[in-house]
C-alpha positions in Angstrom: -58.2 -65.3 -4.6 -60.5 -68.3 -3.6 -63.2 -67.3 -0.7 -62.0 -68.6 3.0 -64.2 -71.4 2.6 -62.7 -72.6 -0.9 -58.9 -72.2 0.8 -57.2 -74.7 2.5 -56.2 -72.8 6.3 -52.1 -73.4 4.9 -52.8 -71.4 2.0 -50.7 -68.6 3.0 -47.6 -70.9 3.6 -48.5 -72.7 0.2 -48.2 -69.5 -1.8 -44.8 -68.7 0.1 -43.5 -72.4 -0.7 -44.3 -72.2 -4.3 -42.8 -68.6 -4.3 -39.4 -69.6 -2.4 -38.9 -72.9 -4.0 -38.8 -71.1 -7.7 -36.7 -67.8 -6.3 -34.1 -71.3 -4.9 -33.7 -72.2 -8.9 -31.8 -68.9 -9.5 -29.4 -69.4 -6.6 -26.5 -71.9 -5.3 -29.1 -73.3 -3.2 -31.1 -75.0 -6.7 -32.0 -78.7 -6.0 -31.4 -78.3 -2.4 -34.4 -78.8 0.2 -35.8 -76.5 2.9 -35.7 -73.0 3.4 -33.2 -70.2 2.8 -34.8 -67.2 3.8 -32.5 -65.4 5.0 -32.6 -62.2 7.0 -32.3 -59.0 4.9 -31.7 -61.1 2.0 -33.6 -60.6 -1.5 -35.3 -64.1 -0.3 -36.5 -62.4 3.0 -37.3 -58.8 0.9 -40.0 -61.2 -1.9 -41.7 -62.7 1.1 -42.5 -59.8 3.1 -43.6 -58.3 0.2 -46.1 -61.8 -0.6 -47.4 -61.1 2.6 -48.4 -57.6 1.8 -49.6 -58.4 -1.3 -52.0 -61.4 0.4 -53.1 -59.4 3.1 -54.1 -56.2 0.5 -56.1 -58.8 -1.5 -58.2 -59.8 1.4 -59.0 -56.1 2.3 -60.3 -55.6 -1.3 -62.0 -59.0 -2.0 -64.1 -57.9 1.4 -64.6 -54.5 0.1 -62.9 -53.1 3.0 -62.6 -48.8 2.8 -59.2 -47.4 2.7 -59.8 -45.4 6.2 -60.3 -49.1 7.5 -57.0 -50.3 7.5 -53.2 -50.3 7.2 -50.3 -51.9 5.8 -47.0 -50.7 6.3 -43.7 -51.3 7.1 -41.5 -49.8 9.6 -37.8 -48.9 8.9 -36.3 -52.1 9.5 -38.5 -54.1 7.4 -40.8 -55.5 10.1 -44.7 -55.7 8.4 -47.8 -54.4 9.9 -51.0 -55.3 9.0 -54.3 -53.6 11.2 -57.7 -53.6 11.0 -58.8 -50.4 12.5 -61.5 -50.8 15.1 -63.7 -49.4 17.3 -60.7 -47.7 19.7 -57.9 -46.8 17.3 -55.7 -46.1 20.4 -55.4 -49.7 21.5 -54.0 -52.7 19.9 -54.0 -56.7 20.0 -51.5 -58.1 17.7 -50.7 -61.8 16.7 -48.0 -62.7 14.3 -44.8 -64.6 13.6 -41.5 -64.2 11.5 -40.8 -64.3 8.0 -37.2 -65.7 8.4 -35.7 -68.9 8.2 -32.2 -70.8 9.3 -30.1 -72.5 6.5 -32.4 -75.3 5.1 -35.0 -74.6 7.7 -38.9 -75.7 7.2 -41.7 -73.7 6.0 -43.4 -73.9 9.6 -40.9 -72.4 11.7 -42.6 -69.2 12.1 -44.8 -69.1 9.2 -47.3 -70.7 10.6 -47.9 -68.2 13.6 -48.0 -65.3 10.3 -50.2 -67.9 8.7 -52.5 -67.9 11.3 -52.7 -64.0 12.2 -53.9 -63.5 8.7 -56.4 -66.2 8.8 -57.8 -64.5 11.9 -57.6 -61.2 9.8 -59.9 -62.8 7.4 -62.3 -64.7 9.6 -62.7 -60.8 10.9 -63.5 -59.5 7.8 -66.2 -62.5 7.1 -67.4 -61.9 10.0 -68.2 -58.0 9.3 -67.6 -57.5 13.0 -65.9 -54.4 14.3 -63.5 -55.1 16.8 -63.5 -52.9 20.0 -59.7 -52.4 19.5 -57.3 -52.6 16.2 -56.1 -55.7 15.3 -52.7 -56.5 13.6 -50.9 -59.1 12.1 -47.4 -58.7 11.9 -44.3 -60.7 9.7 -41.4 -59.8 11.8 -38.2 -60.0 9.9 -34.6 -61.4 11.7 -35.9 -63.6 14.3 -33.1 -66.3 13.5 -29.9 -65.8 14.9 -28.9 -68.1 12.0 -27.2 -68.1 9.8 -26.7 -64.1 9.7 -26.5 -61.9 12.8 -25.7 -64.4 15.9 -28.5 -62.0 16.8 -32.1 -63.4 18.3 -35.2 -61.5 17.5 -33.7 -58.6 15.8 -36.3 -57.3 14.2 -38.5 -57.9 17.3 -35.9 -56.0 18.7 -35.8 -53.0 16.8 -39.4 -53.0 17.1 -39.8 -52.7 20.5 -36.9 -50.7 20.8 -34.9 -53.3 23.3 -31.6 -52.8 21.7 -29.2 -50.0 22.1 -27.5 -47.9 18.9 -24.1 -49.5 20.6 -25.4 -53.0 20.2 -26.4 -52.8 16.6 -23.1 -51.1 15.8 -21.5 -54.1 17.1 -23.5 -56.6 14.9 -21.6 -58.4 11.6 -23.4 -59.6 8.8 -22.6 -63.2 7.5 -22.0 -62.7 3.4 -22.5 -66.5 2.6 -25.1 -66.7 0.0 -27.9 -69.3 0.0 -26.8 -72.8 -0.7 -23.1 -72.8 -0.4 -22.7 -72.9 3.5 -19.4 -75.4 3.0 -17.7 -72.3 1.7 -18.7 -70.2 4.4 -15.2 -69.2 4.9 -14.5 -67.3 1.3 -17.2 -64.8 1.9 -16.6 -63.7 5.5 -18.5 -61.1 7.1 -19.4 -57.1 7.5 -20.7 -54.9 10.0 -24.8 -55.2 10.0 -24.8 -51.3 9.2 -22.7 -51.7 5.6 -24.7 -54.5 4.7 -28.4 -52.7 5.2 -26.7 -49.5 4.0 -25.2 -51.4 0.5 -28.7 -53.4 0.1 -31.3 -50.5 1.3 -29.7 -47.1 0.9 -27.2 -45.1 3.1 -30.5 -43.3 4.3 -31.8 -46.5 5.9 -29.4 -47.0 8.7 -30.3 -43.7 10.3 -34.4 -44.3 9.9 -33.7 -47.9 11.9 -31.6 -45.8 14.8 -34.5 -43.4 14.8 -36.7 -46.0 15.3 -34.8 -47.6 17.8 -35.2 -44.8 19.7 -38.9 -43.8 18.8 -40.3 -48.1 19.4 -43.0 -48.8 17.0 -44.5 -51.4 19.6 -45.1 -50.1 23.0 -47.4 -51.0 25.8 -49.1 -48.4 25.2 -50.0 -49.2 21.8 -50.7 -52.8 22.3 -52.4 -54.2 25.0 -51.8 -57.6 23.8 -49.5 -59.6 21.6 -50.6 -63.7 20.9 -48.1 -65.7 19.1 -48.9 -68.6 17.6 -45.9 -71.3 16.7 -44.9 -75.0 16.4 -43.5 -76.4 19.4 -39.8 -77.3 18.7 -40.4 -80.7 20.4 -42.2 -83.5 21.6 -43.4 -82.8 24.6 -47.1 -82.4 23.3 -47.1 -85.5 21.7 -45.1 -87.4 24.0 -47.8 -86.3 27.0 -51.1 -87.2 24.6 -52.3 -83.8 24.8 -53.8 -82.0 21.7 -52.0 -78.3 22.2 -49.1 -76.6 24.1 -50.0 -73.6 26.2 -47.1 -71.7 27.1 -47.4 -71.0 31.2 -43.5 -70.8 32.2 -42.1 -68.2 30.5 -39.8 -67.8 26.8 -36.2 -68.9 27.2 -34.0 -66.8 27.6 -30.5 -67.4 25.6 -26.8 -66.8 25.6 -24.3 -67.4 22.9 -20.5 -67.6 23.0 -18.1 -68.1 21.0 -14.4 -69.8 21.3 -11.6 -69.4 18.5 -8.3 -70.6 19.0 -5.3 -70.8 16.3 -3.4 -73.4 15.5 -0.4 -72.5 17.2 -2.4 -73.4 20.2 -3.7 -76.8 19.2 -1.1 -80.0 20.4 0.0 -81.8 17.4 2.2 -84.8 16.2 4.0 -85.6 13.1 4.0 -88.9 11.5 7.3 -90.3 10.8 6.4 -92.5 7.2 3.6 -91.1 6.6 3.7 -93.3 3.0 2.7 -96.4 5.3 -0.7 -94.7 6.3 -3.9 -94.0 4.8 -6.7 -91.8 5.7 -9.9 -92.7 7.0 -13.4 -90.3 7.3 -16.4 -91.7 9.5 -19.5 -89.7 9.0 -21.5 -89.7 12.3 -25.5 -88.8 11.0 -27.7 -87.9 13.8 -31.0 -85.6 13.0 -31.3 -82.3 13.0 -33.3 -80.6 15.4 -33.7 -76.9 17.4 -30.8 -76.6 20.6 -34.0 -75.3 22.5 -36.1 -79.1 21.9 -37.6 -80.4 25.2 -36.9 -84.3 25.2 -38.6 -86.4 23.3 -39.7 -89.5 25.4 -41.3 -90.3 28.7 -38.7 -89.5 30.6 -39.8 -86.1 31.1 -43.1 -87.2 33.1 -42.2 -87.4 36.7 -42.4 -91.5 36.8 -40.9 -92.8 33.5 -42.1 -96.2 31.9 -38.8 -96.2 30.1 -35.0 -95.9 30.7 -33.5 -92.8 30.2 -32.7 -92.1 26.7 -30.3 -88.9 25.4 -32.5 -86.7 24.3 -31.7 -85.8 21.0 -29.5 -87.2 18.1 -26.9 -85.4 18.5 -23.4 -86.4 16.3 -21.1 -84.3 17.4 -21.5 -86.2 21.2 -21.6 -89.2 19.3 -18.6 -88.6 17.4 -16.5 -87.2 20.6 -17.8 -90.8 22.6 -16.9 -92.8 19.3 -13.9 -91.7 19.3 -12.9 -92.0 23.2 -14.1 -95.5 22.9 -11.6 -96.3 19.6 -8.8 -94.7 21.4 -9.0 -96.5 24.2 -10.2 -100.0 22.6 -7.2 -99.7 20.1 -4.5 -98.4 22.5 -5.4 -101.9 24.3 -4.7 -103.8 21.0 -1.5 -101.2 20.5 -3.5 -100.1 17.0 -1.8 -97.3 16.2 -4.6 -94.3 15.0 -4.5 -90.9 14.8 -7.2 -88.1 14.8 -6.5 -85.4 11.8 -9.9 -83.4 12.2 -13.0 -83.2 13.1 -15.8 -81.0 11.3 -19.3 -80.4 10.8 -20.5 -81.5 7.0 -22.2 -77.7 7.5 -22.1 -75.2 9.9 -25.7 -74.5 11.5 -24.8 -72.2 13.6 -26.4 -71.5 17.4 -30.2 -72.9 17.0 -29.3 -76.1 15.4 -28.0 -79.7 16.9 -25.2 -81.1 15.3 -26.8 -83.6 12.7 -24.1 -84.3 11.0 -20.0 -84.2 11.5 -17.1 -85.7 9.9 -13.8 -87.7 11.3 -10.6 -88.0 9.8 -9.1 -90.9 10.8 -5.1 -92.0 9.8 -4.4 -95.6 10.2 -1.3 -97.4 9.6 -2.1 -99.5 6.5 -1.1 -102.8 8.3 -3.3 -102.2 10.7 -6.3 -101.8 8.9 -7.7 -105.4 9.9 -7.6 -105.0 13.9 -8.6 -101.2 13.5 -12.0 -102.3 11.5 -12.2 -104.6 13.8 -12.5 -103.2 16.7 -14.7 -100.5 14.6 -17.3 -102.6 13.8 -18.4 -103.8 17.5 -17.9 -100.3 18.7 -20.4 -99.0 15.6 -24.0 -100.8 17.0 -23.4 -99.8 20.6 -22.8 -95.9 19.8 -26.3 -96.0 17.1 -28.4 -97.8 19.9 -27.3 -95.6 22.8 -27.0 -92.3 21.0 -29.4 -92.4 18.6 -27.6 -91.3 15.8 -29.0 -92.8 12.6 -25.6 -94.3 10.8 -21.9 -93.9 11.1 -20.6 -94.4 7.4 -17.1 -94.9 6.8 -15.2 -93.6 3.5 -12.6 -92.7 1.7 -9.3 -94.5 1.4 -6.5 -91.8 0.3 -3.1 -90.8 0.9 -2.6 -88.7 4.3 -2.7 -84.5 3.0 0.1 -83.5 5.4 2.1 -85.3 8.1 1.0 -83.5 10.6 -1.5 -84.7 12.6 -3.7 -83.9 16.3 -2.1 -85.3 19.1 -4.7 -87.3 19.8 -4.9 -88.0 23.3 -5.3 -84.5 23.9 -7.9 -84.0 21.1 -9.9 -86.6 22.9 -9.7 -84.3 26.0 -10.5 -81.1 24.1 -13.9 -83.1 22.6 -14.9 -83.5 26.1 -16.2 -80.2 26.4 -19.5 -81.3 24.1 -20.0 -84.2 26.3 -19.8 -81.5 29.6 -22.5 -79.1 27.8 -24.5 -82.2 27.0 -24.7 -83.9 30.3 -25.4 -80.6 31.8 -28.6 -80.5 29.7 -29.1 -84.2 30.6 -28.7 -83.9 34.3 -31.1 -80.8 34.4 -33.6 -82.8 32.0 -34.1 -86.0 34.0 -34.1 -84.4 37.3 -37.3 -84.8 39.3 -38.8 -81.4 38.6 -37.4 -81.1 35.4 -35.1 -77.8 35.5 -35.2 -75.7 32.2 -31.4 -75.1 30.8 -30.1 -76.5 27.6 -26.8 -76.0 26.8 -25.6 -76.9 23.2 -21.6 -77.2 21.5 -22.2 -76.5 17.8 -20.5 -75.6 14.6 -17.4 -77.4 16.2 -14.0 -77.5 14.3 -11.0 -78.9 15.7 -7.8 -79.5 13.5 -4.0 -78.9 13.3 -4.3 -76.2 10.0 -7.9 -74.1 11.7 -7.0 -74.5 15.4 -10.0 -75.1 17.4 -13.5 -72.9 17.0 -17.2 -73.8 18.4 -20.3 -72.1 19.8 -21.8 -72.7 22.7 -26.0 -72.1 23.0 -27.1 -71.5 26.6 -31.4 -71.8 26.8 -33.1 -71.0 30.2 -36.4 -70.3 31.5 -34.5 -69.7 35.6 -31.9 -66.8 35.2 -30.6 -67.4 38.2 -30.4 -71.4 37.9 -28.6 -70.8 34.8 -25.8 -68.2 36.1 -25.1 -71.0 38.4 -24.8 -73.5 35.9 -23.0 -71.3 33.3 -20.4 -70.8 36.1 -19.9 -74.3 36.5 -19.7 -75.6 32.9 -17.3 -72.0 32.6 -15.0 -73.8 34.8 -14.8 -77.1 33.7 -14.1 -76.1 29.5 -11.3 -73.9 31.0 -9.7 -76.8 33.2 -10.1 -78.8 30.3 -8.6 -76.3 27.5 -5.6 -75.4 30.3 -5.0 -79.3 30.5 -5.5 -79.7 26.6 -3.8 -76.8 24.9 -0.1 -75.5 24.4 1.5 -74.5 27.5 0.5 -70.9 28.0 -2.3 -70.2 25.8 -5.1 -68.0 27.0 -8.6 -69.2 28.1 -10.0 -66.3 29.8 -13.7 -65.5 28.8 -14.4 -61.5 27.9 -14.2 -58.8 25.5 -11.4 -59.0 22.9 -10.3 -62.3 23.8 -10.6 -65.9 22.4 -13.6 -66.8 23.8 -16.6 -64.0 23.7 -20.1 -63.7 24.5 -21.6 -62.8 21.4 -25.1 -62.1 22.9 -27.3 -62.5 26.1 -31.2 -62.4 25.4 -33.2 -62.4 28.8 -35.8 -64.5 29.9 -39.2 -63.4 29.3 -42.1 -64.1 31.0 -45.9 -64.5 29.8 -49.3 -63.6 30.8 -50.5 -66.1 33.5 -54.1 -64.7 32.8 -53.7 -65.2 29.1 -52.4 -68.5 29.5 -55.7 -70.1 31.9 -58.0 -68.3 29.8 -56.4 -70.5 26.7 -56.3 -73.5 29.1 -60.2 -73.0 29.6 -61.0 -72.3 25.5 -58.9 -75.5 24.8 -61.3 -77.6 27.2 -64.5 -76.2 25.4 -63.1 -77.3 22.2 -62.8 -80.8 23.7 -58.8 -80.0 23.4 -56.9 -81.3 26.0 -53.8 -78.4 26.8 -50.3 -79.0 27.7 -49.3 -76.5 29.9 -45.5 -76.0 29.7 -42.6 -73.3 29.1 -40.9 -72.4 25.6 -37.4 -73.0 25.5 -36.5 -71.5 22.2 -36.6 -67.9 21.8 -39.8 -66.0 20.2 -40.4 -62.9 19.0 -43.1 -63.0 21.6 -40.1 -62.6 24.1 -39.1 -59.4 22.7 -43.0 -58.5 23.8 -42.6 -59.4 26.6 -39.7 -57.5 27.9 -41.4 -54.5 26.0 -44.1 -54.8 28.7 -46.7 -55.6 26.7 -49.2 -58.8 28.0 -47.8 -61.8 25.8 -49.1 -65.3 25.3 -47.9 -68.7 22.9 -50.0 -71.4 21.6 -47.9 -74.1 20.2 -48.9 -76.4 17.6 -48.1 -80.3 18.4 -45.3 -81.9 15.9 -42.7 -84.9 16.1 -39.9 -82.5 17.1 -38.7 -82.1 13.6 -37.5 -78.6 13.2 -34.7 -75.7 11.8 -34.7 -78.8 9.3 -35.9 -79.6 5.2 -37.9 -82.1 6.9 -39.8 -80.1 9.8 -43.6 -81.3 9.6 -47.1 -79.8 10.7 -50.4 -82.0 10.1 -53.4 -79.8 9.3 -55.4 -81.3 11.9 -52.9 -80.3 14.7 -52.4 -77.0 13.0 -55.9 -76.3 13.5 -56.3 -77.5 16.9 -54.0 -74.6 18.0 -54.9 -72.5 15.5 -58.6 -72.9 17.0 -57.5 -72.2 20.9 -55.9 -69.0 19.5 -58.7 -67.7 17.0 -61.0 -68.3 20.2 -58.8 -66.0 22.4 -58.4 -63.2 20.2 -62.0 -62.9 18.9 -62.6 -62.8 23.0 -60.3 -59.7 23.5 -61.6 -58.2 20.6 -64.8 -58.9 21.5 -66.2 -60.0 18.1 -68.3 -63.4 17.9 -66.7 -65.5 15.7 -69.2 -68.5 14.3 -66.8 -70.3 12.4 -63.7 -70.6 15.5 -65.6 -74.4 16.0 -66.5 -75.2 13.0 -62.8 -74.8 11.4 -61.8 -77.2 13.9 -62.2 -80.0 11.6 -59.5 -82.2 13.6 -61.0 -85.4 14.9 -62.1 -85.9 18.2 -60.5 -89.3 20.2 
């Protein structure tokens, strides 16, 4: 292994790159870009086990003595990495998590793992011993996506937050890396088949035992600092060079709504010879549900007029198609909606970048529908930032049956209600912190109707309000929309279900000024502001156990192939947290200013 100085500080994400991208060639997901480390997968299993492998090289290229340190797992997976010092009672921790989301980015946690381990080794340069232990940890399951529906699992487990119930209760998606459009043929299974089948029937009862015997206690660790990429552009956006976290970690909610067909209002073309189908592709850019908006509307006097947020094309597609309806109905075009789809399901954490429409249009009116299409098509890019809306596909209608589509328009309100909720709370003057999200939205006359909603809050009680508001608004709107007496009541064992609450968590307000003051020494200039994705620092948190987030800045980019993370700002953050640790360690660390080798403005 080269020395720290010959390394670039990414090696430790390079090595997992180069490891992941050749383990992809084996799999469904070969030629396919981003990430597909999936939780409790063999993808997940090799990287953990690079990790270990990383870390044990470090210890013996510094000579380190066996009795000086520790690598081991716990029973759910979750790695530990400590450097003993000089009170082996006590621990400050820093780490990140190994998983990923379906064609996620290699920065997305890694680079909080990447930079606990570089601490590890500017620790063992150093020669130092620390006054406490220090540990790096790779937690495992801290996507919700595409697996569990479950946050910070292993997180979780570790800190013992979840009950035996709960896990009982989770179901483990089967679909294999790279072949999300069939997500249907390979369904799902309880959580505790799935680790039993992949790990050993012994291995259920270890992670129970665990469960109730926490590995991470406040007792145990006196601190826990994670370091991540922010999600969004707030940093950027506000010129500053790194995100302190001051508010708090979002809390989240997920539900879920399934319908049947026999629910959904349809209509049958009579002739269905004299139309052809049509699909629109509406490409927006894919992006975390939790992302702060990315212009200067979030400052309390914008320069600019209000912009939506994100790119999001399923509220693009549900305006589109209001605005064709009602455009064509005026020019008594006849066109019908058949479905609407995503082109794959992301599942909770990820915006909707990119959804189909099936269109059938009466083949005479093809002239006056394209028409009318091509005025509507600049005005719905420009105001909703979605990227293109590409129109193809010129075949015979599959089945005369079709959505009625006056009512389907009324149904694909509900993203617009979620959506303006966010909005509203966004732009107001404080900005409130909820984001609510419709994803993974299907709506057709063969699968009925089925979406998630993602709930993101950093004000329980602000939320609870607004939850009960947008609560009543999708039921009026499914009671108006639906077949006369279907069921829309929310709970247990009905069509629409919460499939998980995660609370708010807050962080150390000491922790936080104390980074504030390190990044102004640096000649950093800090951006104090709340995380509204979910961290395995939240599960900390609610443990007890003093938390703090340093965020490294980015274009907003993320859960995405294309998520990006310049070196310079990497090690702007990376510096702010290196600083903090080595002070509650208290070690001297020489080199925290000199590996700041960003540029000063």
């Amino acid at each position: 292994m080269p020395s720290f100085s010959e390394k670039g500080p990414l090696d430790l994400i390079r090595r997992i790159e180069e490891q992941e991208e050749n383990d992809k060639r084996t799999t469904k997901a070969k030629g396919q870009k981003g990430r597909y480390c999936f939780t409790l997968s063999e993808f997940e299993d090799r990287t953990i086990d690079l990790i270990r492998n990383y870390a044990l090289e470090l210890f013996r290229e510094y000579e380190v003595p066996d009795d000086r340190f520790e690598i081991k797992t716990d029973a759910f997976g979750n790695l530990y990495i400590t450097l003993f010092g000089k009170d082996r009672s006590r621990t400050v921790a820093s780490g990140s998590h190994a998983d990923s989301v379906n064609a996620g980015g290699y920065y997305d946690g890694l680079a909080g793992i990447n930079s606990a381990i570089n601490f590890l080794e500017k620790l063992l340069e150093s020669g130092q011993t620390p006054e406490c232990n220090y540990t790096a940890i790779a937690f495992r399951a801290e996507e919700s996506s595409p697996k569990t529906g479950v946050a910070c699992l292993g997180s979780q487990v570790a800190a013992g937050l979840i009950s035996e119930e709960q896990l009982e209760k989770i179901m483990y998606d089967l679909t294999p890396a790279g072949d999300g459009e069939n997500k249907s043929r390979y369904g799902k299974i309880p959580l505790k088949e799935h680790i039993e089948r992949r790990y050993g029937p012994e291995k259920w009862g270890k992670i129970l035992e665990q469960v109730r015997h926490p590995e991470l206690t406040k007792d145990r660790v006196s601190l826990y600092e994670e370091l991540h990429i922010e999600q969004s552009k707030v940093i950027r956006q506000t010129r500053k060079d790194v995100g302190i976290v001051i508010e708090g970690i979002g809390g989240n909610c997920r539900e879920e709504i399934n319908l049947p067909a026999s629910q959904i209002p349809t209509a049958t073309i009579k002739n269905p010879s004299e139309y052809k189908k049509l699909r629109i592709n509406v490409v927006g850019e894919q992006a975390h549900t939790g992302g702060m908006p990315p212009n200067p509307t979030f400052q309390k006097n914008p320069s600019e007029k209000t912009k939506w947020y994100r790119s999001d094309a399923l509220v693009a597609g549900s305006i589109l198609l209001r605005w064709l309806t009602e455009a064509l109905k005026e020019k008594r075009v006849e066109m019908h909606l058949k479905e609407i789809f995503p082109a794959e399901a992301g599942g909770y954490t990820t915006v909707p970048a990119n959804i189909m429409m099936d269109l059938v249009i009466k083949k005479s009116d093809y002239g006056s529908f394209f028409c009318v299409f091509d005025k509507i098509k600049p005005e719905i890019e420009q105001n909703f930032d979605v990227s293109a809306l590409n129109m193809n596909g010129n075949s015979e209608i599959p089945s005369a049956v079709v959505l009625d589509t006056e009512k389907a328009c009324g149904i694909l309100g509900i993203p617009l209600i979620l959506e303006e909720t966010a909005r509203t709370n966004v732009y107001s003057d404080p900005p409130k912190r909820i984001r609510c999200t419709a994803v993974d939205f299907v709506l057709s006359p063969e699968q009925g109707l089925s979406f998630k909603i993602d709930y993101r809050d950093v004000n329980t009680e602000a939320f609870l309000r607004t939850r009960n508001k947008i609560d009543a608004q999708i039921r009026e709107v499914l009671r108006k929309n639906l077949t006369k007496g279907a069921n829309v009541e929310k709970g247990e064992g009905t069509v629409w279900r919460i499939i998980s609450e995660k609370k708010y968590a807050a962080v150390c307000a000491l922790a936080a000024q104390t980074k504030q003051d390190i990044a102004t020494i640096l000649g950093l200039k800090s951006c104090p502001m709340p995380s509204m994705p979910g961290h395995d620092a939240s599960s900390m948190s609610l443990a007890a156990i003093p938390t703090s987030m340093t965020f490294v800045a980015h274009d907003g980019k993320s859960h995405d192939p294309d998520e990006r993370m310049s070196e310079n700002d990497y090690l702007k953050a990376e510096c702010v947290s290196h600083a903090f640790l080595a002070q509650k360690l208290g070690v001297t660390l020489a080199r925290h200013k000199k590996d700041c080798r960003f540029a000063r403005k």
